[in-house]
N, C-alpha and C positions, 0 to 999 in steps of 0.2 A: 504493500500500500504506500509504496514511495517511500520509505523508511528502510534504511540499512540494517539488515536482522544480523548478520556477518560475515565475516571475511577468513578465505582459504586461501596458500598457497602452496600449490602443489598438484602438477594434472595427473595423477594416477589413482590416489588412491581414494578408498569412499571417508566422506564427511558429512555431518551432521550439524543443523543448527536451530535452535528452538526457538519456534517463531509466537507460541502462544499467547505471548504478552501484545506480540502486535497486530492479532487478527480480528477482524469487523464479520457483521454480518454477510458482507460480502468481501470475498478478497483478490488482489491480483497480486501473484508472487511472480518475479522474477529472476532469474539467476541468469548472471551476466559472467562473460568467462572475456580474459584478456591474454593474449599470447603474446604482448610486444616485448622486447628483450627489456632485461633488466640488470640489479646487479646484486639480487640477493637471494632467485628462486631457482633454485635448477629442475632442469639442465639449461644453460645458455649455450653451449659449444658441444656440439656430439656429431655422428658420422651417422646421420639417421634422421628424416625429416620431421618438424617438430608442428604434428596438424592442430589449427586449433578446432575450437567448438566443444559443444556437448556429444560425445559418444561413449558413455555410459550410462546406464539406469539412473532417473531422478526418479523420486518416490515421495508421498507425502505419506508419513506413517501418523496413526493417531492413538493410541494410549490412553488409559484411568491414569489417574495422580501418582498411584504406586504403579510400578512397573523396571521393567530391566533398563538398568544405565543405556539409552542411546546416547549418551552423550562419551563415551567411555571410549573415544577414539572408531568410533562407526562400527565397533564390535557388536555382534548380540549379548554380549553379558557375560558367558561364558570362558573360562581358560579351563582347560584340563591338561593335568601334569600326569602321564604315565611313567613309573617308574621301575621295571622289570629287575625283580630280585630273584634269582634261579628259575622255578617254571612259574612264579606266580608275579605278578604285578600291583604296586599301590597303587590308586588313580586316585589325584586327588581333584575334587572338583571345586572352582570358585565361582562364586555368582556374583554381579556388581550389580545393583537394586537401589532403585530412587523413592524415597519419602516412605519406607517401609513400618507399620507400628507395630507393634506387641502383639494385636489380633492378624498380623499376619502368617501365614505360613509358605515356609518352602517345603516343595516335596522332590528329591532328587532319584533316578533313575537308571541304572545301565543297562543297555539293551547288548547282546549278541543275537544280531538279527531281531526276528522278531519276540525274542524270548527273553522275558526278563530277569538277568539274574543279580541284580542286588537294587535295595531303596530302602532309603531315609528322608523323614519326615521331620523337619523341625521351626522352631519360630526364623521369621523371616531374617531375624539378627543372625544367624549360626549363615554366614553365605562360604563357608569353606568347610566341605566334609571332606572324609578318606574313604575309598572301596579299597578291598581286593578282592581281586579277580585270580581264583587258583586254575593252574594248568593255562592260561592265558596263549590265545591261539595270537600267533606275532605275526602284526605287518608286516612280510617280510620278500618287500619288494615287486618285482614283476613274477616272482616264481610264487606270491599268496599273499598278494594285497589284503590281507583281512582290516575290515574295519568295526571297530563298536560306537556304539550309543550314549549320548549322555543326554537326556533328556532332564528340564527341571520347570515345575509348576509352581507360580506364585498366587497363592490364592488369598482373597481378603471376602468372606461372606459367600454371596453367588456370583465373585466376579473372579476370573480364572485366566491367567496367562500363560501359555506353553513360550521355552525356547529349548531349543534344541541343538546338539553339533555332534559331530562324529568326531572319533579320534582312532590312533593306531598307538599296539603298543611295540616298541623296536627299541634294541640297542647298536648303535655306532661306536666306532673308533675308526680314526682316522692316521693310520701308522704310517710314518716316516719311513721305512722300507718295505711293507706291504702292504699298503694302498688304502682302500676303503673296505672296512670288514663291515656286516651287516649281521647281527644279531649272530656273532662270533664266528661269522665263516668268511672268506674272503668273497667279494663280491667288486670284482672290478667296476668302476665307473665310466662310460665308454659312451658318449650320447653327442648332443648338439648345442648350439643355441639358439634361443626364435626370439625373432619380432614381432610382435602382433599386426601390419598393419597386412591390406589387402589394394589390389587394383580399384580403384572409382570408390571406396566407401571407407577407405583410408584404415584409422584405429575404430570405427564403429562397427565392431564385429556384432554378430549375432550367437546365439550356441551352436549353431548349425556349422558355423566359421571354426570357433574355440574345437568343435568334436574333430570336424575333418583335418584340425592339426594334429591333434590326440592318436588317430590314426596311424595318419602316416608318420609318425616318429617312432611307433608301434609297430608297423610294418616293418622300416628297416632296423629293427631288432634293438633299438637304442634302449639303456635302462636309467640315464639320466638328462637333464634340462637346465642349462645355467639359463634362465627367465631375466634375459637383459633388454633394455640397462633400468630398468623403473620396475616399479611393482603391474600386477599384472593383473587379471579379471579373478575376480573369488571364483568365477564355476571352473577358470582352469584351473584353478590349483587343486579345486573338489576332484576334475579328471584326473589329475597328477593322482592325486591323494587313490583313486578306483582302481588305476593304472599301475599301481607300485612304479612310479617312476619316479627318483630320487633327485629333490631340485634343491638348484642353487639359488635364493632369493634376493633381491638386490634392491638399493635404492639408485639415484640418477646425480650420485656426485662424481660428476665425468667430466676428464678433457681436460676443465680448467677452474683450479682452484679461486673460489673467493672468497673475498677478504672478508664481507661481507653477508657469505650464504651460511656459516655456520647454525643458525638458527635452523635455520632451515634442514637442513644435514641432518640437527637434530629432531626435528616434527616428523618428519618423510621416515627416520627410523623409528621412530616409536610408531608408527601410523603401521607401517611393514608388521612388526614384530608384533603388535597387540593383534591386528586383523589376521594376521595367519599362525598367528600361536598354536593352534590345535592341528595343523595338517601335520601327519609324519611325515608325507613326502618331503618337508623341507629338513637340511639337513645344517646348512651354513646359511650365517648370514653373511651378504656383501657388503662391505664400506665402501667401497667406491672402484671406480675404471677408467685406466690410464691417464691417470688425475695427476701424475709429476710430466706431464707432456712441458710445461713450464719450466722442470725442476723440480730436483728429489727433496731439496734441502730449507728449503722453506719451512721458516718453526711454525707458521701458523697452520698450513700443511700436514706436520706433523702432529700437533698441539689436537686440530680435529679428528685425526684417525685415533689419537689415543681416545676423546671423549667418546667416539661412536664406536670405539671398542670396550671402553671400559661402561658403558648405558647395553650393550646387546650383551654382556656377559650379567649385568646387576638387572634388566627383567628376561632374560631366558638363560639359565644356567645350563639350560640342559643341551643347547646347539653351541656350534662353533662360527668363530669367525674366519672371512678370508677376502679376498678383495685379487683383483686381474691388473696383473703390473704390466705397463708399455715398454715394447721390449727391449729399447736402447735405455733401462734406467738397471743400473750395477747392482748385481746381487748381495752388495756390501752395503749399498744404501741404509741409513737406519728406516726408515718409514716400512721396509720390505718385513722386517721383524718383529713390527706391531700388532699382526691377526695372530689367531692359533693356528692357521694354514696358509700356504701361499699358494698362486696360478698366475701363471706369465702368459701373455699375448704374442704369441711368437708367427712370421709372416716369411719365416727362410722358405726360400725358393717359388716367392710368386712378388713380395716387396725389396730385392734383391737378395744377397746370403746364395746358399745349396741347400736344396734337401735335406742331406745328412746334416746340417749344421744344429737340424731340432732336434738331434737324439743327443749329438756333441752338449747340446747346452746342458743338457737335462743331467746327464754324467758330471760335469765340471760343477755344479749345481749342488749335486748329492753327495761329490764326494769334499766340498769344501763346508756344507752346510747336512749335515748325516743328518742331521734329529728336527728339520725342518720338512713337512711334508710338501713335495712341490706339484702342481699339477701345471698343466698348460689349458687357457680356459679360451682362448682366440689359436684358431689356425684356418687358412682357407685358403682360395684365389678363385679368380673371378671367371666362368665360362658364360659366354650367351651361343645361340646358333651359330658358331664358329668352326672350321675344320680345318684338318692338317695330315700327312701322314708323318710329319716331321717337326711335333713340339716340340716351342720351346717357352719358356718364362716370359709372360707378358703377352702371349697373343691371344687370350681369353677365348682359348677353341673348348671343345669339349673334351678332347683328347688331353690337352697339357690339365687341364685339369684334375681327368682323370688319374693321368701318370701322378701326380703331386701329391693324393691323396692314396693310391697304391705304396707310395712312399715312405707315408707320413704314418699309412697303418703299421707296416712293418717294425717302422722305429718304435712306434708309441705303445704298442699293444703286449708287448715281448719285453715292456723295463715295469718290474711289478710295483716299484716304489714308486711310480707315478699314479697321486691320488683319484686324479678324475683327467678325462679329458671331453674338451667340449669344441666341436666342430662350429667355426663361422661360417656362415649361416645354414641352418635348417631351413629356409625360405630366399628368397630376393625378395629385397627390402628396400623401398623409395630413402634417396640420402641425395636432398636435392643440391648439396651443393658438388657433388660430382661428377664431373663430363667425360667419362670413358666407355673402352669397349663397344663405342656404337651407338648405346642408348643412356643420353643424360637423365640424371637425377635420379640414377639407380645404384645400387650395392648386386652385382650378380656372381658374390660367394656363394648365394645358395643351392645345394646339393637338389634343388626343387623349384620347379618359377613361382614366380614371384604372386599367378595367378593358382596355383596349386595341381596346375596339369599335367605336366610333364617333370618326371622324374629321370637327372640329369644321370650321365651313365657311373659319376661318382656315390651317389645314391646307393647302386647296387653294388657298387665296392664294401660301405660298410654290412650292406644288408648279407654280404656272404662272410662275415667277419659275424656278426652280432644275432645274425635270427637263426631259429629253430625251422624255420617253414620250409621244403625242401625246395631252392629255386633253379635257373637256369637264367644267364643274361647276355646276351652278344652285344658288345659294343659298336656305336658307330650308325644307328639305325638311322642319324638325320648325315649322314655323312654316306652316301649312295655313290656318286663321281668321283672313279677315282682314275690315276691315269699311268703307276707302275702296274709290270708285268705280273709283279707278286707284293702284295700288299698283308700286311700286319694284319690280324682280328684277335681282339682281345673278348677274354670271356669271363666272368665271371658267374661263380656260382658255391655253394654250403654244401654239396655232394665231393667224394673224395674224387671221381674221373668223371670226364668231359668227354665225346665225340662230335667230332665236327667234321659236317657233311657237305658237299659243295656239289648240289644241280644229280642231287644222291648218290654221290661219291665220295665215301669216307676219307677222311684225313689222318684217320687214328685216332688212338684215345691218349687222355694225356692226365695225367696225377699232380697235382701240386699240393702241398703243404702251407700254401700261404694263398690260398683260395683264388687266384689267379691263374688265367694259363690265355697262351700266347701260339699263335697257329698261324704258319706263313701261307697266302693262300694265291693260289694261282688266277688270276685277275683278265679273265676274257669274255668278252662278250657281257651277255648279262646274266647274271648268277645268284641263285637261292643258294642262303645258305641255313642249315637249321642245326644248333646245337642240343645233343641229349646226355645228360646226367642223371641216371635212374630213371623214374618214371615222368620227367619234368624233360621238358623240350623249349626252345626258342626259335623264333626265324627271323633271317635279316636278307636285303638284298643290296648286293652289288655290281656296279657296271661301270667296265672300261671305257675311259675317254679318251682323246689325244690330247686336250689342253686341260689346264686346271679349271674347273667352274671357280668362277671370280663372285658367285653366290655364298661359297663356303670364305671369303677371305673378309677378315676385318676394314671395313671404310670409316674413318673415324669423321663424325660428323663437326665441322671447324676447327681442323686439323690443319696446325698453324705451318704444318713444312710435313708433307707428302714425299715416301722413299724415294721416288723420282727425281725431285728436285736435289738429290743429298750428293756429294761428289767422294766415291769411294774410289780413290785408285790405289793398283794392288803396290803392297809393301807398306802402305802407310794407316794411320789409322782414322775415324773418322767417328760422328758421335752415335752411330749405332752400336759403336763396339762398347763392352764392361768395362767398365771402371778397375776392375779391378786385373784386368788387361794391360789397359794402358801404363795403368800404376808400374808393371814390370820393369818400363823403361825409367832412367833418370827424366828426361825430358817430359815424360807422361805423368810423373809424380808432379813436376814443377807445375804443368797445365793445369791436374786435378786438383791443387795446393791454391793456387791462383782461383780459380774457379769456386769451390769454398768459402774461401776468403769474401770476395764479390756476394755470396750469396748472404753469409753472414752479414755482412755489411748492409745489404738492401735488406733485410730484416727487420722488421717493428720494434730493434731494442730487445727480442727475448731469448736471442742468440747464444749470448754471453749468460744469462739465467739460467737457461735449460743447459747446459754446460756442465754444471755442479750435479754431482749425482747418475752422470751418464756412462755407460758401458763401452767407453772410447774403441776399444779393439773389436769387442762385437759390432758397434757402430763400422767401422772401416770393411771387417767382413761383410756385412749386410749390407750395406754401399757398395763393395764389389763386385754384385750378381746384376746391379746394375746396368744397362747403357745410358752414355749421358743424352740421350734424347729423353728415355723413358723415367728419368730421375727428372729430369727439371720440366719435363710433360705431368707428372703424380704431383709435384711441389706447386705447381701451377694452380691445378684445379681442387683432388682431392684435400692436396695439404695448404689450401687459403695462403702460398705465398707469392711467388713473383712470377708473372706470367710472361714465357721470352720471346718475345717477336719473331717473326721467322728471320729477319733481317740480324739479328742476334745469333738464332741459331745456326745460321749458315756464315756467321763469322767464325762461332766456334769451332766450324766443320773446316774450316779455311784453316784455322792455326792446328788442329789433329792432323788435318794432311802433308803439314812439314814432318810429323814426328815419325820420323820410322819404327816400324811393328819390333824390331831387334837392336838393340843399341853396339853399334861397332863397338 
């Protein structure tokens, strides 16, 4: 009624505010939502488009005088605390209750299933009792998600109010050389991460949106979910919770510390922690993501991870903390050593580095830091309809993509001290400030499009690593034109042998041990090809061409210097070549030293900041795998700094071509 009832800040999670004092016989309520930047609410800076509007549930709830706290951080009232002592379990239940008297009554409940086996009855003052529950049948994960009941009734006379919440009961540890146990067995961590938003209707999901993600992460065999970078809709976490799928929960203090948001930091975590207190899927809470991108060394930086570490240990004793470090910041950093767990963002061999450099980190990690648990919570690269028979790092085919994550299972799956791992991205995700691969204002890490149709051929690399379901997958199905005589087909599949048939002529059968296999195929005419692994079969086709289809090759749309234009002559080098190439030579060093320099320099000032706290030598590796095209092409667009003219760029390609590729 034109009166300010009040004020949130924060777009994820649910809030309440009590308007009763200000309502008329007739009323007009409004809620007014603002997305303009600011300098105290996060997220302001993130890799992920930031929509506004209302797209969650507004509700007008109405209530007796007594009734359950909505004001209690948008909770229903309820916390339950399981606590599993050999086969039996405490549960203890608390209720938070407004304007409760003496003539009232709580009546509390636990259901397995529909049956109920324990209830107490007392005045509405007693709002924390204890069950136990003997022989207690344990959440325990994707192999028996079991959930119970805690239902509790507050009754004053003939007026009766039900609240209700499910809970699980499970024990964790999280060991520093063997990984994630689950209710005392090993139970490796092996999943993805999602974004919630979708094509045309953005973060306004529906359930029907929230299930079909549920699925497919289901599908390809995953048993956990780091839910970045903000909190996330209560019915997914309910699915998590049905799902035994083990999530990592997080708030959206990302990118870039402020001075400022501390407050905030703190609401957004209590808001997390009270609302999803009773799901056992969650397991850890997050502090924050790649939030030292500034610098490590910042006290106030640091000052806020201790208080949002020491606030999620003082209201949930019973989960850990842990937070996703950006990968050029030193594992000697103090801030690294503030969770009870650590996960690093690592991007070797799609954002320069090698392959192998992710397994390299993870060893030099463990064996300097033993009693830290380390996991990696970002790894990925970017495929859209792209093809090649000849990937390599940076040309966002489906195939390099594919190889990356063939790669990256091998290393990551085979070191048991690594706590969790969580693939970027489960979906393609709008991040509008990015102009790559083809299609601006996209993220296309994801093993999945972005609209949820197509499952990319890395997809079924995990799904033969992680599921039980018996499949078969032939790679390359949108990759048809090819134009060698004998052509690569890679196949994936969870059966121990593979045959692959070509126009119904066998190729042999083939065994692999790392759920991959590799078949050279004779490449004429046009060709069915159908793989059988047991009872499970695939078909793909192929046909020979004489030129390359220029359908399957990346056109990057305002693309400031086109290969064409670039002057490669042999013996010298030029800026498609690696950095860490060039670097071989004296000459090549002084270029890339020079060139550095320059960049640091046109820098906004936070050069020299971010400086302190960073992994210099990993930095230089990671920088290596580079070419200088495609380094100062990513710093351009994805990384918000200095965008090079072409006229620039082909100067730089003018002084590589004095340097020769071998120094006399």
């Amino acid at each position: 009624n034109g009166k300010e009832a009040g004020h949130h800040d924060g777009g994820y999670s649910t809030w309440r505010v009590n308007v009763t004092d200000f309502l008329a016989d007739e009323n007009e309520i409004v809620v007014a939502v603002d997305n303009a930047p600011n300098d105290h609410v996060y997220p302001q800076m993130a890799d992920f488009t930031f929509y506004g509007g209302l797209y969650r549930d507004v509700n007008v709830i109405s209530v007796p005088e007594t009734h359950f706290d909505l004001d209690y951080y948008g909770t229903h009232g309820i916390a339950v605390t399981p606590i599993v002592e050999g086969a039996n379990a405490s549960v203890e239940v608390e209720v938070f209750v407004t304007d409760a008297t003496e003539e009232d009554t709580l009546e509390y409940v636990i259901k397995n299933g529909d049956e109920v086996i324990a209830t107490k009855s007392v005045s509405a003052n007693e709002t924390k009792v204890t069950f136990e529950i003997e022989n207690v049948h344990l959440w325990n994960g994707r192999k028996d998600p079991h959930l119970y009941t805690a239902e509790v009734t507050l009754k004053r006379n003939d007026t009766v109010l039900d609240e209700r919440t499910r809970f699980g009961c499970r024990t964790f540890v999280i060991d520093p050389e063997k990984g994630f146990i689950l209710n005392g067995e090993r139970y490796p961590l092996h999943g993805v991460s999602r974004h919630q938003d979708r094509p045309h209707i953005g973060n306004a999901l529906t359930h029907k949106e929230h299930k079909e993600d549920i699925e497919l992460i289901l599908e390809m065999g995953a048993n956990t979910i780091r839910l970045a970078h903000y909190q996330h809709n209560q019915y997914f976490y309910d699915l998590c919770d049905e799902a035994g799928l083990v999530i990592w929960a997080e708030i959206p203090y990302i990118s870039k510390h402020l001075p400022n948001g501390r407050e905030n930091t703190v609401s957004q975590m209590k808001e997390l922690i009270t609302q999803n207190y009773n799901h056992p899927c969650i397991v850890v809470w997050g502090l924050s993501n790649e939030i030292t991108m500034g610098g490590a060394e910042d006290k106030d930086l640091i000052e806020n991870h201790n208080i949002l570490n020491d606030l999620c240990h003082q209201m949930d004793p019973t989960r850990l903390t842990t937070m996703a470090v950006v990968s050029m910041c030193s594992i000697d950093a103090k801030y690294v050593q503030i969770p009870d767990v650590i996960s690093y963002n690592h991007y070797y061999g799609w954002y320069g580095g090698t392959t192998d450099m992710n397994g390299e980190f993870f060893d030099d990690f463990h064996k300097k830091y033993p009693n830290i648990p380390i996991g990696l919570s970002e790894y990925g690269c970017e495929a859209l309809n792209w093809h090649t028979s000849n990937p390599v790092q940076g040309d966002y085919t489906e195939e390099y993509q594919a190889y990356y994550h063939e790669e990256l299972i091998k290393q990551l799956f085979t070191r048991d001290y690594i706590w969790a791992t969580h693939v970027w991205n489960m979906y393609d995700f709008a991040a509008d400030a990015r102009a790559e691969g083809g299609e601006n204002g996209m993220n296309h890490k994801g093993l999945v499009t972005f609209d949820r149709k197509y499952k990319k051929d890395a997809f079924y690399a995990y799904k033969a690593w992680l599921s039980d379901d018996p499949f078969v997958h032939i790679c390359g199905k949108r990759y048809v034109d090819r134009v060698e005589d004998t052509t690569k087909v890679t196949v994936y599949s969870n059966q121990p042998e593979v045959e692959l048939f070509v126009n119904g002529e066998s190729l042999g059968k083939q065994t692999s041990d790392v759920h991959f296999f590799y078949f050279d195929v004779p490449n004429a005419g046009e060709s069915t090809l159908v793989a059988k692994a047991g009872d499970c079969s695939d078909e793909s086709k192929i046909r020979k061409v004489d030129t390359f289809n220029e359908e399957y090759r990346l056109k990057e749309e305002g693309e400031v210097l086109n290969w064409f234009d670039i002057d490669m002559p042999e013996g010298y080098f030029n800026i498609n070549d690696q950095i860490g190439d060039i670097m071989k030579t004296i000459k090549g060093k002084m270029f890339i030293g020079e060139l550095m320099l320059k960049i640091m320099k046109d820098a906004d000032g936070g050069a020299a900041g971010a400086a302190a706290g960073v992994d210099r030598e990993g930095m230089m590796k990671m920088l290596g795998g580079f070419s200088v095209k495609r380094m100062l092409n990513l710093m351009g667009t994805a990384g918000g700094g200095k965008q090079f003219t072409k006229e620039e760029l082909l100067e730089l390609n003018r002084k590589l071509n004095k340097i020769k590729r071998k120094d006399k």
